[in-house]
N, CA, C and O atoms as a GROMACS GRO file, in nm:
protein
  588
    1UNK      N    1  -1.134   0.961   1.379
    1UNK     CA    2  -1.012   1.012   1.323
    1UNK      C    3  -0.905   0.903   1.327
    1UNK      O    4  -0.858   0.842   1.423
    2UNK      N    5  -0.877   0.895   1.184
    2UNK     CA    6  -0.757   0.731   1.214
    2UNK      C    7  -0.600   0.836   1.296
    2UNK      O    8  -0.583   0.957   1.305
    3UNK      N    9  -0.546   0.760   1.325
    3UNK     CA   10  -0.405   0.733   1.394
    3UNK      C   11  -0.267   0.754   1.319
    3UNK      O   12  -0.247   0.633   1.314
    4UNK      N   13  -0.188   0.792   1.274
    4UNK     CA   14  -0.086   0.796   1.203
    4UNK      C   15   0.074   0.746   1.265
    4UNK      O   16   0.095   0.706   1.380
    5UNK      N   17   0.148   0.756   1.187
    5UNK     CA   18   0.287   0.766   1.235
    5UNK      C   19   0.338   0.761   1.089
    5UNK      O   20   0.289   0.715   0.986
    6UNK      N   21   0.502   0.852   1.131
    6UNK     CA   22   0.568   0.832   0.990
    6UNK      C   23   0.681   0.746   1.017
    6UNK      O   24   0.733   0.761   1.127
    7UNK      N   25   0.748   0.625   0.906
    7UNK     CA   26   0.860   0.555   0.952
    7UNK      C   27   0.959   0.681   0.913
    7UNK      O   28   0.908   0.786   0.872
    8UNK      N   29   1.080   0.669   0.925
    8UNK     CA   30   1.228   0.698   0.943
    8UNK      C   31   1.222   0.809   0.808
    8UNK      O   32   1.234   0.931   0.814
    9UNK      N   33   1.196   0.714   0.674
    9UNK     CA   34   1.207   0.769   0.562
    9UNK      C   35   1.150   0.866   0.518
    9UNK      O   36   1.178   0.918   0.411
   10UNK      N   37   1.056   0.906   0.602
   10UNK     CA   38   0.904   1.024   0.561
   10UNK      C   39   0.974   1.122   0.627
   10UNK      O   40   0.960   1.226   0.563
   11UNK      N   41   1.038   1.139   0.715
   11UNK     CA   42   1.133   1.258   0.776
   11UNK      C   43   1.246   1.306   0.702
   11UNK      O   44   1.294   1.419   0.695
   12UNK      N   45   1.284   1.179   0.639
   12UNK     CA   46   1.407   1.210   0.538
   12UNK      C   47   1.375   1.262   0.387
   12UNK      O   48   1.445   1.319   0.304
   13UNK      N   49   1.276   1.230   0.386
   13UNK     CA   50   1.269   1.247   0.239
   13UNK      C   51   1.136   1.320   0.189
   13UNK      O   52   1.113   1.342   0.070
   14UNK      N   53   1.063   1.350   0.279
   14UNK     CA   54   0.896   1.424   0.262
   14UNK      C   55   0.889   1.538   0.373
   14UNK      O   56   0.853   1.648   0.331
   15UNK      N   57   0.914   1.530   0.486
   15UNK     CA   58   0.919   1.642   0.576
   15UNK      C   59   1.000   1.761   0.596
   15UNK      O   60   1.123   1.763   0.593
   16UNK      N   61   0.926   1.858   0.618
   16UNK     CA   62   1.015   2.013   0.542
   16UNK      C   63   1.011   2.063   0.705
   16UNK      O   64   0.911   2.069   0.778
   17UNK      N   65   1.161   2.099   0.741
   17UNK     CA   66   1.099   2.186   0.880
   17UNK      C   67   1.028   2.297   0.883
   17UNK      O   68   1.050   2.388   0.802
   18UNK      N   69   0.921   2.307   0.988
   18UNK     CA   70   0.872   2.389   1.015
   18UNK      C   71   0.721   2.331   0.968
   18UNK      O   72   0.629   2.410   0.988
   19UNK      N   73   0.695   2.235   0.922
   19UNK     CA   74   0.583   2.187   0.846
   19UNK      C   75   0.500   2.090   0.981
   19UNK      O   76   0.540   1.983   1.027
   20UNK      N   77   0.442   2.126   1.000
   20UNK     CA   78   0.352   2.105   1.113
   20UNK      C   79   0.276   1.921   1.094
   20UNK      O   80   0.192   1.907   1.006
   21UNK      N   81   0.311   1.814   1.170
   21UNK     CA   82   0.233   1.691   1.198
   21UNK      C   83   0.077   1.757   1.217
   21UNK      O   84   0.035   1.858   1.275
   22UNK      N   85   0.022   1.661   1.150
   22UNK     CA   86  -0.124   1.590   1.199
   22UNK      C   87  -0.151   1.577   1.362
   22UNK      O   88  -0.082   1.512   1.441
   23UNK      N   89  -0.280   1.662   1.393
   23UNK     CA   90  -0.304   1.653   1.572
   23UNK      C   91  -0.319   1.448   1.568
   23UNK      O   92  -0.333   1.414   1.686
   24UNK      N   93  -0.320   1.369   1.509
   24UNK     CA   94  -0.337   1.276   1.517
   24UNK      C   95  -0.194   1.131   1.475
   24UNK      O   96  -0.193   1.010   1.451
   25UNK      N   97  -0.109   1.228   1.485
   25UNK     CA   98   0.023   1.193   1.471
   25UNK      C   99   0.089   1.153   1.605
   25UNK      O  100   0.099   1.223   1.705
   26UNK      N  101   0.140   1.006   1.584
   26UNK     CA  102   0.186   0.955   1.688
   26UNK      C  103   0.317   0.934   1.669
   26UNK      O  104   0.328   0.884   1.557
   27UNK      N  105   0.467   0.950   1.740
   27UNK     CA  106   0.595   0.939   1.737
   27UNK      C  107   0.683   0.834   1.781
   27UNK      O  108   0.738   0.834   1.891
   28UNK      N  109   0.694   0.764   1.712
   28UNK     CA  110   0.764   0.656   1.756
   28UNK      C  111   0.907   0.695   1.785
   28UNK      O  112   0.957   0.782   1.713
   29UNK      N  113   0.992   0.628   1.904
   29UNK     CA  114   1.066   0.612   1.962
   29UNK      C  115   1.197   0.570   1.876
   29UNK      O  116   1.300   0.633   1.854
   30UNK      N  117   1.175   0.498   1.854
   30UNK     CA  118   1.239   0.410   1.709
   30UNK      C  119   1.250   0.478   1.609
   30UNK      O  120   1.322   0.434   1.518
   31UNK      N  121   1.201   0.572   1.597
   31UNK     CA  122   1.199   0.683   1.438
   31UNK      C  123   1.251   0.794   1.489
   31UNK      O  124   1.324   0.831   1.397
   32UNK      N  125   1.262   0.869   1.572
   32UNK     CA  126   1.331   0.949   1.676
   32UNK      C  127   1.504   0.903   1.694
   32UNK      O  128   1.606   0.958   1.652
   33UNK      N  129   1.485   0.785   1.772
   33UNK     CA  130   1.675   0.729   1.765
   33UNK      C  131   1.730   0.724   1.593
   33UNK      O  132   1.844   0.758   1.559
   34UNK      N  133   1.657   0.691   1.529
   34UNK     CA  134   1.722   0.677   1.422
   34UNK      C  135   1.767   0.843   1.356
   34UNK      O  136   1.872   0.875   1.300
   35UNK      N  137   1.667   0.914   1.382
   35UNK     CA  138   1.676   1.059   1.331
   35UNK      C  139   1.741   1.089   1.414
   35UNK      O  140   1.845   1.100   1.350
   36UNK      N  141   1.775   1.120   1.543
   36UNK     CA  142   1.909   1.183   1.621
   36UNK      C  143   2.090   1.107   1.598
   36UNK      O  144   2.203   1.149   1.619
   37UNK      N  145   2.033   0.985   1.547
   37UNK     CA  146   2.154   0.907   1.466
   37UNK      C  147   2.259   1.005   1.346
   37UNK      O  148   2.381   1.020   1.334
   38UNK      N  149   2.124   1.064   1.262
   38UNK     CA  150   2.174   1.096   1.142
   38UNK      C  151   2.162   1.250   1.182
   38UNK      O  152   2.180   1.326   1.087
   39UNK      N  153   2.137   1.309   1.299
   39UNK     CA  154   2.107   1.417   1.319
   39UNK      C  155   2.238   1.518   1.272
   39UNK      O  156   2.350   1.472   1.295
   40UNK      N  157   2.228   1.648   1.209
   40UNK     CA  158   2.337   1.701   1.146
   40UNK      C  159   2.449   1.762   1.250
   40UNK      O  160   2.572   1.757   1.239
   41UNK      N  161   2.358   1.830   1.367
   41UNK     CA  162   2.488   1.943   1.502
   41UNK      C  163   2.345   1.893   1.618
   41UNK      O  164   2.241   1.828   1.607
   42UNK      N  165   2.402   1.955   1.707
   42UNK     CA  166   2.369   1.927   1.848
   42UNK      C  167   2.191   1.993   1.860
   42UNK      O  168   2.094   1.927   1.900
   43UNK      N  169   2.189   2.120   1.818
   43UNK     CA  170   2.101   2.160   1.792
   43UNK      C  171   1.939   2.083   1.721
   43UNK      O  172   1.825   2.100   1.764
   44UNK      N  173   1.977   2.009   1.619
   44UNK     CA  174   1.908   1.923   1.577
   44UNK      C  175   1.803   1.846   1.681
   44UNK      O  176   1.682   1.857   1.699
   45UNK      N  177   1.962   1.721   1.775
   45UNK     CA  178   1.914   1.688   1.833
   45UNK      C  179   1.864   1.712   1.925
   45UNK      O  180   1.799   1.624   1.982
   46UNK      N  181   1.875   1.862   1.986
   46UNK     CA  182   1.830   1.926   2.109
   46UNK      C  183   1.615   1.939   2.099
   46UNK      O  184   1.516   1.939   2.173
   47UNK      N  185   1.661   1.950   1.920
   47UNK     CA  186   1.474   1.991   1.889
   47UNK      C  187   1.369   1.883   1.906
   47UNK      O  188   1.249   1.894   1.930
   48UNK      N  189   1.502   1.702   1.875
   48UNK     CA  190   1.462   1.602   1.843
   48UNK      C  191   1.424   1.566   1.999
   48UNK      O  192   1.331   1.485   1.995
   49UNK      N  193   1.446   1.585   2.081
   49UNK     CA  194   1.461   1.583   2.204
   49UNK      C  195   1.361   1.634   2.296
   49UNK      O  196   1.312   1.576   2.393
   50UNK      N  197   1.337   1.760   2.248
   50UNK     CA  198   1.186   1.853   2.282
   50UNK      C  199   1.066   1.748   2.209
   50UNK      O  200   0.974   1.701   2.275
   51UNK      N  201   1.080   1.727   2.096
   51UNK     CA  202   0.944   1.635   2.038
   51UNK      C  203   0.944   1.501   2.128
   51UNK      O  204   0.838   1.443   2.149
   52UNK      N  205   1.082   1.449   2.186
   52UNK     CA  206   1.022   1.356   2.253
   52UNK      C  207   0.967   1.350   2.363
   52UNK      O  208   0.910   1.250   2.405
   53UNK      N  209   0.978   1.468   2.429
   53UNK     CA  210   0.952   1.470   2.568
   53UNK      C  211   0.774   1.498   2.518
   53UNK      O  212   0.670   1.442   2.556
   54UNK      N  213   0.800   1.612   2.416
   54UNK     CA  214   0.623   1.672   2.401
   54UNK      C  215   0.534   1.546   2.415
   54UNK      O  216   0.454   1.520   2.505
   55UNK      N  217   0.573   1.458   2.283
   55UNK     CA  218   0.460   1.368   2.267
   55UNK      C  219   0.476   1.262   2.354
   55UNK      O  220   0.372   1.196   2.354
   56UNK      N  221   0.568   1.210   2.438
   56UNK     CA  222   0.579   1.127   2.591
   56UNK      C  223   0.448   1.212   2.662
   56UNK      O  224   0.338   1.163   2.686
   57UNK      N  225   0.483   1.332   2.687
   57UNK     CA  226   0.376   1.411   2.771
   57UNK      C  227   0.230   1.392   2.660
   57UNK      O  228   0.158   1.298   2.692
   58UNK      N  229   0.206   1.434   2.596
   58UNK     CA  230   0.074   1.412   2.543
   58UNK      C  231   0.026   1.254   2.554
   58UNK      O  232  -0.093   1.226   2.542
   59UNK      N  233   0.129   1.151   2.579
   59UNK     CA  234   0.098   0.971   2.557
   59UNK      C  235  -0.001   0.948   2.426
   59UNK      O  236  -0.115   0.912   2.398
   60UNK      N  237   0.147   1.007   2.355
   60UNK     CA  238   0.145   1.024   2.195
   60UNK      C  239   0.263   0.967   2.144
   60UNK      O  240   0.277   0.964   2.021
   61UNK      N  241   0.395   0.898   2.255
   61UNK     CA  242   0.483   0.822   2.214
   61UNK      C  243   0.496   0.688   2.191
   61UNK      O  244   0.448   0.622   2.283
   62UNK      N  245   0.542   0.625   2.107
   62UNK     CA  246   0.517   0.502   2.089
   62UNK      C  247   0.663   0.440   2.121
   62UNK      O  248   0.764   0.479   2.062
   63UNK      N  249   0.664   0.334   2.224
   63UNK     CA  250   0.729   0.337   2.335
   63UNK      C  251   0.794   0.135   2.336
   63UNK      O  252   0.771   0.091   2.449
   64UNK      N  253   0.843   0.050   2.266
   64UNK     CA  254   0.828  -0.078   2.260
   64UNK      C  255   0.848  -0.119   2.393
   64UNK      O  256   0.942  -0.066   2.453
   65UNK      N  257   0.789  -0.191   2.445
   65UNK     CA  258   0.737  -0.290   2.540
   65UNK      C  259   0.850  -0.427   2.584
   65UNK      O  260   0.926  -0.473   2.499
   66UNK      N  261   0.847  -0.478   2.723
   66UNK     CA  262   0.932  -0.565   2.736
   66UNK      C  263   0.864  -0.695   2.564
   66UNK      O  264   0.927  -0.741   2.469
   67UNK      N  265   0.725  -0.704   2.603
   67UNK     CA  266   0.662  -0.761   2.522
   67UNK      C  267   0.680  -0.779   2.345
   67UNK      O  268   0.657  -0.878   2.276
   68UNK      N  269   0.731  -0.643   2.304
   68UNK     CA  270   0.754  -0.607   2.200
   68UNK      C  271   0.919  -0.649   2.179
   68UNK      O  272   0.968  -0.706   2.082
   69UNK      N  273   0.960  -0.621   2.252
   69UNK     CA  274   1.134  -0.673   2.236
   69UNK      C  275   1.154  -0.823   2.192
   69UNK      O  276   1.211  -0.861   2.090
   70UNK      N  277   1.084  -0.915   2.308
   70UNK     CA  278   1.018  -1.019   2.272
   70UNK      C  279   1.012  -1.097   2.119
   70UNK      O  280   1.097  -1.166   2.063
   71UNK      N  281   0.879  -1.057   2.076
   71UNK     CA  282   0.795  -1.042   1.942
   71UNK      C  283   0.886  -0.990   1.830
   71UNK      O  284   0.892  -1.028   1.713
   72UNK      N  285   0.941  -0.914   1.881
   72UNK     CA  286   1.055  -0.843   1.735
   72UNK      C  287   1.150  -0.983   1.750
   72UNK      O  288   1.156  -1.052   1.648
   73UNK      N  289   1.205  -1.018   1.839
   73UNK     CA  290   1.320  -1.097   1.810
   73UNK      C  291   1.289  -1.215   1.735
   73UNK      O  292   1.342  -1.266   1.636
   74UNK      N  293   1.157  -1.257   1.826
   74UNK     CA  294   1.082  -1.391   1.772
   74UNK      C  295   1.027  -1.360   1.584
   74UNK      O  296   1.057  -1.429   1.487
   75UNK      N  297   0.962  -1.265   1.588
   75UNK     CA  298   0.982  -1.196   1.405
   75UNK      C  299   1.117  -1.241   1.337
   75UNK      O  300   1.144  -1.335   1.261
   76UNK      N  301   1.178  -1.156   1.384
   76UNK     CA  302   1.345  -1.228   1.310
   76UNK      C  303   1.374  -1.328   1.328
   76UNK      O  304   1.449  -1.382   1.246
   77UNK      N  305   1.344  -1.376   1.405
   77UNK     CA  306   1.387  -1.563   1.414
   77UNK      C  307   1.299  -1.591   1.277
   77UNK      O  308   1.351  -1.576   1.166
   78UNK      N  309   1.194  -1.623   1.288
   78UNK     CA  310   1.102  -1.672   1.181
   78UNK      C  311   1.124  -1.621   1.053
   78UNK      O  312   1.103  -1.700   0.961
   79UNK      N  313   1.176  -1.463   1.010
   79UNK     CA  314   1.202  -1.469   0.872
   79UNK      C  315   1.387  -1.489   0.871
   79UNK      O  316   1.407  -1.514   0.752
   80UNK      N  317   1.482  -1.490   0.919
   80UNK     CA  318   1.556  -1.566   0.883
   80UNK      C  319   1.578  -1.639   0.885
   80UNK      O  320   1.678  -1.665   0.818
   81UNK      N  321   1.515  -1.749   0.957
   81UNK     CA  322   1.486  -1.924   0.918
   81UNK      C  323   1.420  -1.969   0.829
   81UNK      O  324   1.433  -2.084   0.788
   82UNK      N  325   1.316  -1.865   0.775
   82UNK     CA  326   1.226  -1.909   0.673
   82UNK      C  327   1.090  -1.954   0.688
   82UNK      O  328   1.018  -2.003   0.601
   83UNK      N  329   1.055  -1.926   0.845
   83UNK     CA  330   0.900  -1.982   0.866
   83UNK      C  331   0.781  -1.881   0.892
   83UNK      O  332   0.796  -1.797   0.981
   84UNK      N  333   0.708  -1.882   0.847
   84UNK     CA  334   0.567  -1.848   0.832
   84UNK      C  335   0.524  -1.850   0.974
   84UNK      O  336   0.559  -1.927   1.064
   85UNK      N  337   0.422  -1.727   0.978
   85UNK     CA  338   0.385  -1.702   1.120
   85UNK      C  339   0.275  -1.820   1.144
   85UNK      O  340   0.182  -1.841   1.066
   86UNK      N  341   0.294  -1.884   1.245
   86UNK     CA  342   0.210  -1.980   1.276
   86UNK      C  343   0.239  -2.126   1.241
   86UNK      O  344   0.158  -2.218   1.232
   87UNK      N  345   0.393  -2.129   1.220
   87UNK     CA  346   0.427  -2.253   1.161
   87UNK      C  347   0.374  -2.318   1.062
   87UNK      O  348   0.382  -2.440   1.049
   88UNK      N  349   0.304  -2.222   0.966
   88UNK     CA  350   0.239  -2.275   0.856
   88UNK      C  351   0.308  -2.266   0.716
   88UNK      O  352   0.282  -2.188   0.624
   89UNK      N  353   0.396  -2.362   0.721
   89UNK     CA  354   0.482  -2.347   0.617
   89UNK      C  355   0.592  -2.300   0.607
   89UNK      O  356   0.624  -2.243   0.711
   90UNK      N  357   0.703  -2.295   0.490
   90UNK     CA  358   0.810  -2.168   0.457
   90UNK      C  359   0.789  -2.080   0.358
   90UNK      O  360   0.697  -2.080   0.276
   91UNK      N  361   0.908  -1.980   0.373
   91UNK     CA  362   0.869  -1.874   0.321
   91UNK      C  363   1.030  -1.846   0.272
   91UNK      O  364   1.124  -1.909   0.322
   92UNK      N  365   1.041  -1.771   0.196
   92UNK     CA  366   1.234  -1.726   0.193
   92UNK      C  367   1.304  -1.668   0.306
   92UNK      O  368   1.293  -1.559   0.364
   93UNK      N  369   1.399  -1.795   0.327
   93UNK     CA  370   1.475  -1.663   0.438
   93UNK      C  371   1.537  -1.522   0.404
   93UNK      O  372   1.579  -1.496   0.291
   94UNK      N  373   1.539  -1.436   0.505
   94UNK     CA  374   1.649  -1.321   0.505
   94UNK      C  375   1.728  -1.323   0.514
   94UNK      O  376   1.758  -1.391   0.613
   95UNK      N  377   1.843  -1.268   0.444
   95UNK     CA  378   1.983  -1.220   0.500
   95UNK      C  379   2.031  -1.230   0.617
   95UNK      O  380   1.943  -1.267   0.694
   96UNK      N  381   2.166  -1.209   0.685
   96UNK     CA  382   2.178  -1.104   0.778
   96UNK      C  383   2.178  -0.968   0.757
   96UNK      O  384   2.106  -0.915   0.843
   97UNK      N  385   2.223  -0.893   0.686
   97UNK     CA  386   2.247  -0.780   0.640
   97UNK      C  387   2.098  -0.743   0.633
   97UNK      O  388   2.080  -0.630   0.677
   98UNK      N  389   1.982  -0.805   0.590
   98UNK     CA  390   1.843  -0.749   0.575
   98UNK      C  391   1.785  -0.792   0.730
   98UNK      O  392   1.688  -0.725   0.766
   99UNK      N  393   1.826  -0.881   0.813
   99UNK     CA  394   1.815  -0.915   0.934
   99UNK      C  395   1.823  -0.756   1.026
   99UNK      O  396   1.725  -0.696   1.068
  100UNK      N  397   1.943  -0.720   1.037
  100UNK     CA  398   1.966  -0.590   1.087
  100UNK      C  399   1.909  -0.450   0.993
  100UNK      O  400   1.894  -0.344   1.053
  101UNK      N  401   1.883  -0.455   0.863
  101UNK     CA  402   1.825  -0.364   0.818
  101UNK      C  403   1.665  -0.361   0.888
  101UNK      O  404   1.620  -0.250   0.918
  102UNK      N  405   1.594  -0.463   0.910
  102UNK     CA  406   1.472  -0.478   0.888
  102UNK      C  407   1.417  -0.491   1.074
  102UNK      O  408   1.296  -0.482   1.096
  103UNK      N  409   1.474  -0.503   1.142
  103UNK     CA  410   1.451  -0.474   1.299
  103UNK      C  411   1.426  -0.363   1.337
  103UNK      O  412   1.352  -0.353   1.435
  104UNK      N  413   1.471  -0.253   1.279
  104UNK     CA  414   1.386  -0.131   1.372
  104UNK      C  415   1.241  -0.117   1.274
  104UNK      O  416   1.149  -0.056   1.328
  105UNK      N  417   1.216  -0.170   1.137
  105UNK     CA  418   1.066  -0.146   1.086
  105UNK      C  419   0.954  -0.224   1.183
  105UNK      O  420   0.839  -0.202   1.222
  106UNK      N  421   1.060  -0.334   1.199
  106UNK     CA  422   0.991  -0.459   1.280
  106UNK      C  423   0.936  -0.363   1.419
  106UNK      O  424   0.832  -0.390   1.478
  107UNK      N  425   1.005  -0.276   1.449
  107UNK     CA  426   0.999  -0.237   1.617
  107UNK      C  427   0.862  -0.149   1.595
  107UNK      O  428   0.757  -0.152   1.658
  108UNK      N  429   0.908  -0.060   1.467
  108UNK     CA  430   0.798   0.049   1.480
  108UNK      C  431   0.686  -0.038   1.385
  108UNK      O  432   0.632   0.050   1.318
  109UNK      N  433   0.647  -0.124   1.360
  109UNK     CA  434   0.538  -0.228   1.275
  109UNK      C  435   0.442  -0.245   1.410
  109UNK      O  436   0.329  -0.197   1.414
  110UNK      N  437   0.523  -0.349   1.558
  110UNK     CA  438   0.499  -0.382   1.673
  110UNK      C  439   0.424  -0.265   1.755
  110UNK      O  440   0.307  -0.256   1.793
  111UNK      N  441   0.509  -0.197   1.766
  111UNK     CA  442   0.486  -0.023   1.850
  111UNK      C  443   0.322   0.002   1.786
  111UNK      O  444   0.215  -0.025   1.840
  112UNK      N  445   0.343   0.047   1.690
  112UNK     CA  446   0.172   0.120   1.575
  112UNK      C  447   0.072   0.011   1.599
  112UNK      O  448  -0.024   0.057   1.660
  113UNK      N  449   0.055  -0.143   1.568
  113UNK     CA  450   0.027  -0.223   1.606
  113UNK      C  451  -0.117  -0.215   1.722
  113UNK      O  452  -0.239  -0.228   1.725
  114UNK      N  453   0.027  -0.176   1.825
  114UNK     CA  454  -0.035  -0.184   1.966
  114UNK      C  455  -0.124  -0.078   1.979
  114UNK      O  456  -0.235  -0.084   2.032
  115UNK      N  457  -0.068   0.023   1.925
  115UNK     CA  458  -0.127   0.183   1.962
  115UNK      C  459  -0.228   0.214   1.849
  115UNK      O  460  -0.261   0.330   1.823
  116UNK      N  461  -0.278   0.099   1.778
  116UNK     CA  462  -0.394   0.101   1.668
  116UNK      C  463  -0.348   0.248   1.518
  116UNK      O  464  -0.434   0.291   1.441
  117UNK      N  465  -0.200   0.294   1.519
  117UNK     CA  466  -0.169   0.347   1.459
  117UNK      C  467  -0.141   0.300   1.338
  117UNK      O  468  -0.083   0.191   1.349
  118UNK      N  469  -0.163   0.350   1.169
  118UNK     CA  470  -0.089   0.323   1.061
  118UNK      C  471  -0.001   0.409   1.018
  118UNK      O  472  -0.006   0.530   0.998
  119UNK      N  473   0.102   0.306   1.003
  119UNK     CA  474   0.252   0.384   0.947
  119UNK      C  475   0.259   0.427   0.809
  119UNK      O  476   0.227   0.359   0.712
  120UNK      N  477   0.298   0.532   0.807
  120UNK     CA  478   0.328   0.584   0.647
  120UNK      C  479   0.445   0.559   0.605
  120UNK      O  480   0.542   0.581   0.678
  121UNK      N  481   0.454   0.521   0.513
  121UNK     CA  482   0.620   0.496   0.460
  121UNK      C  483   0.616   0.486   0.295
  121UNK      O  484   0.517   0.483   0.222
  122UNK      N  485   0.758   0.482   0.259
  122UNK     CA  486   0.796   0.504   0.132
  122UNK      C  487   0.864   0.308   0.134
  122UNK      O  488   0.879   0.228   0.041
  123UNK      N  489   0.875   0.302   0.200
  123UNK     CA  490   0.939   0.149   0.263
  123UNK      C  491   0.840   0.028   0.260
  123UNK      O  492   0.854  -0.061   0.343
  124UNK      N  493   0.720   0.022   0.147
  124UNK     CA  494   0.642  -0.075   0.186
  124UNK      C  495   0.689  -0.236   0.178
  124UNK      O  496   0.637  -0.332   0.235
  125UNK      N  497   0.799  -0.232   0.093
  125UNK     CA  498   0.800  -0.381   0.046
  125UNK      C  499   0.875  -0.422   0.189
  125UNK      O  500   0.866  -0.541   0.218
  126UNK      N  501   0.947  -0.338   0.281
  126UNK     CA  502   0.979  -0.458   0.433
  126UNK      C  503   0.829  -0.458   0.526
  126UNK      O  504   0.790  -0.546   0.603
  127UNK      N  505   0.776  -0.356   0.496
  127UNK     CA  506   0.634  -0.404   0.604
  127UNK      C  507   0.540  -0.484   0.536
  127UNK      O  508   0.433  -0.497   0.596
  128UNK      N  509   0.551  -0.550   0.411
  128UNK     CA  510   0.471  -0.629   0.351
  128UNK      C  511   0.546  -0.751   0.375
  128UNK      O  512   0.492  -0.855   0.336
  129UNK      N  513   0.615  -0.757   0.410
  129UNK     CA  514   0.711  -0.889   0.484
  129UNK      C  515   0.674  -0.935   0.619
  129UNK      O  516   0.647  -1.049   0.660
  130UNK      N  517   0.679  -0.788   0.698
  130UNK     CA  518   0.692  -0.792   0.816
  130UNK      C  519   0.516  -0.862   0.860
  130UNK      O  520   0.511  -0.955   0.941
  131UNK      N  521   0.417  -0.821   0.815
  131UNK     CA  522   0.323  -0.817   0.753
  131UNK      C  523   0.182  -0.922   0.835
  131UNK      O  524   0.070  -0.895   0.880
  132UNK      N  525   0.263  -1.047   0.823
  132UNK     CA  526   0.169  -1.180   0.830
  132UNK      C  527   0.227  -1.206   0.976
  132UNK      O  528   0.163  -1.273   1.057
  133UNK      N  529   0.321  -1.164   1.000
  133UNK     CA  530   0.368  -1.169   1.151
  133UNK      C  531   0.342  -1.095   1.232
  133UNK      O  532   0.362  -1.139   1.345
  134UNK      N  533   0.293  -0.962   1.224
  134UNK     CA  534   0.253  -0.859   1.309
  134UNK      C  535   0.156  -0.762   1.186
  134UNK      O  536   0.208  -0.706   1.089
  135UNK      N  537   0.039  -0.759   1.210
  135UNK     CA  538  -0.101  -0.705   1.133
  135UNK      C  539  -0.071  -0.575   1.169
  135UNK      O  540  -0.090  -0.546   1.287
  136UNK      N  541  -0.028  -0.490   1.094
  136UNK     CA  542   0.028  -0.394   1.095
  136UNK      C  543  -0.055  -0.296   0.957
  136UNK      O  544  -0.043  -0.328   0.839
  137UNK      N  545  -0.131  -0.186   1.002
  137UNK     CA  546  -0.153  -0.126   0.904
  137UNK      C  547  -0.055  -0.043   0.820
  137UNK      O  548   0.043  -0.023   0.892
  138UNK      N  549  -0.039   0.004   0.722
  138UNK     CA  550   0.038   0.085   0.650
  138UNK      C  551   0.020   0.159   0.504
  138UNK      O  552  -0.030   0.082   0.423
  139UNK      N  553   0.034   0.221   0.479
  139UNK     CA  554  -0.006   0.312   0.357
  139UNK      C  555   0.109   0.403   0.290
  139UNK      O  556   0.172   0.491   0.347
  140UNK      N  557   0.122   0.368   0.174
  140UNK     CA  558   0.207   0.395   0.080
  140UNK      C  559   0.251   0.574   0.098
  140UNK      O  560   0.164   0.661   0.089
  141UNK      N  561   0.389   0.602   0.121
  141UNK     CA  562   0.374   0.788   0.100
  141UNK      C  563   0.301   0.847   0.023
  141UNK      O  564   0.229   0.944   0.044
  142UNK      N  565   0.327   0.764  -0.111
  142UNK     CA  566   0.255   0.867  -0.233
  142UNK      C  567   0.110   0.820  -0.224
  142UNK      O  568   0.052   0.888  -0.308
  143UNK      N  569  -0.001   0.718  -0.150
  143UNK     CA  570  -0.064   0.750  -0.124
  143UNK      C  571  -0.168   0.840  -0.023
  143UNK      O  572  -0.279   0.893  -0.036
  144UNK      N  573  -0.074   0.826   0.076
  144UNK     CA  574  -0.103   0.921   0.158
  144UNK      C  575  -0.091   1.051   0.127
  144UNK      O  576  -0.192   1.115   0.159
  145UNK      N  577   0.018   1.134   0.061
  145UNK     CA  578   0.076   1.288   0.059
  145UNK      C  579   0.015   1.257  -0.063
  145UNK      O  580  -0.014   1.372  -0.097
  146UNK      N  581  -0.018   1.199  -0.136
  146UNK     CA  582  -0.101   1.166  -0.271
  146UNK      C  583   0.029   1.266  -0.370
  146UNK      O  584  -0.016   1.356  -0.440
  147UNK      N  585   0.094   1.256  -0.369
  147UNK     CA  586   0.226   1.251  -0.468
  147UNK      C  587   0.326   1.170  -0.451
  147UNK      O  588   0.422   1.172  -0.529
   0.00000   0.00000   0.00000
């Protein structure tokens, strides 16, 4: 049975409450802060809060690592300087503005990574970046929900 996770955008824009995850659905940490960010009243986050504790207790959370803090930063170093993982060459740098957009995909890219999970997202063109620097599986929404 493969591994899942959804990034940020699959909550926002594909998930209906009350619509039940995959027993094989893993929760990133990082997709959680961001959703209690935008969370609407207290309540929200009170539910957002119960899912984290649930899947912490199941060690179904995906949790970044001193290691991973690390690796993300060292990621952003390399695409806003412009270098290729492995010092093999350049590549276009990033922004700043895409610098800070593109660090929490980076976190939850790292996180799934580790935990042999693939991320679903509507967001492929930053994890096809992120990509050559951290082997990161991922699969398109509309291929996955196949709409």
């Amino acid at each position: 049975m493969s591994k899942e996770t959804y990034d940020t955008n699959i909550f926002i824009s594909r998930k209906r409450k009350g619509e039940s995850l995959p027993d094989s659905f893993y929760m990133s940490v990082v997709v959680l802060q961001e959703l209690v960010v935008g969370a609407q009243d207290i309540t929200e986050v009170k539910v957002l809060n119960a899912a984290r504790k649930e899947y912490e207790k199941a060690g179904r959370l995906m949790v970044p690592t001193a290691e991973d803090w690390w690796e993300v930063g060292r990621i952003i170093y390399l695409l806003q300087h412009g270098q290729k993982a492995g010092n093999k060459g350049l590549t276009p740098k990033i922004s700043a503005k895409e610098k800070y957009r593109i660090t929490n995909d980076v976190f939850i890219a790292r996180t799934a990574r580790r935990a042999g999970v693939t991320v679903v997202t509507d967001n492929t063109a930053d994890f096809e970046l992120i990509r050559p620097y951290c082997a990161v599986k991922t699969v398109s929404a509309r291929e996955y929900f196949g709409s």
